[in-house]
Phi, psi and omega in degrees: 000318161314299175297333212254317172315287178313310168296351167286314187309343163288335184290285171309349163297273189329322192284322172289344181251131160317183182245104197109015175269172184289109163236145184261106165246123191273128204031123183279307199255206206287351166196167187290158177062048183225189183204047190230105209245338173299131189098311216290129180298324180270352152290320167329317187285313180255357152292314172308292183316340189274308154320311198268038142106359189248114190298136200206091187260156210230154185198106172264196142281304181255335201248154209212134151345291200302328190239357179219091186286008153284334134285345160319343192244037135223154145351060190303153166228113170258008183222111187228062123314329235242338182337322188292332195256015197241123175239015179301317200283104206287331183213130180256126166228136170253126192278334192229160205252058155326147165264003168286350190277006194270358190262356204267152195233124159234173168340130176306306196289347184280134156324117174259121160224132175220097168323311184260033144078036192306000000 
């Protein structure tokens, strides 16, 4: 059943994206206040989507290139002041429900999907 989730949830990512386009997935890893990405609904996403050909930049709280080595082979955002003005980013998804992220402001034109309704 997990597995059948996460692949609808790529599906429907994919159905919001251009074929190359820019997505942001926001908390990597599998619940807040973890650094553990194994498993995790936003790697899944975002190793599919990086396969299937879609630039795919990523952002935890905890989990870092440095202490979860499964994100090296993306686009870390260490910083997301900058969200409101990057209109590169067409669909933002958030996998884990940090409550900072209930505070972020993006592009008028970017796609929001949050699953946990921020």
């Amino acid at each position: 059943m997990n597995e059948l989730t996460r692949q609808h949830l790529v599906g429907r990512i994919i159905e919001m994206l251009p074929p190359g386009g820019v997505v942001a997935v926001l908390g990597m890893a599998y619940k807040p206040d973890t650094y553990i990405v194994e498993e995790s609904a936003g790697l899944y996403l975002a190793q599919n989507l990086r396969r299937q050909g879609y630039r795919v930049l990523v952002h935890d709280y905890a989990a870092k290139p440095a202490n979860s080595p499964a994100l090296c082979e993306f686009e870390n955002m260490e910083s997301l002041e900058s969200l409101r003005e990057r209109s590169d980013i067409q669909v933002v998804v958030v996998c884990c429900p940090w409550p900072q992220y209930r505070s972020l402001k993006f592009h008028p034109s970017t796609r929001i999907f949050a699953p946990w309704q921020l």
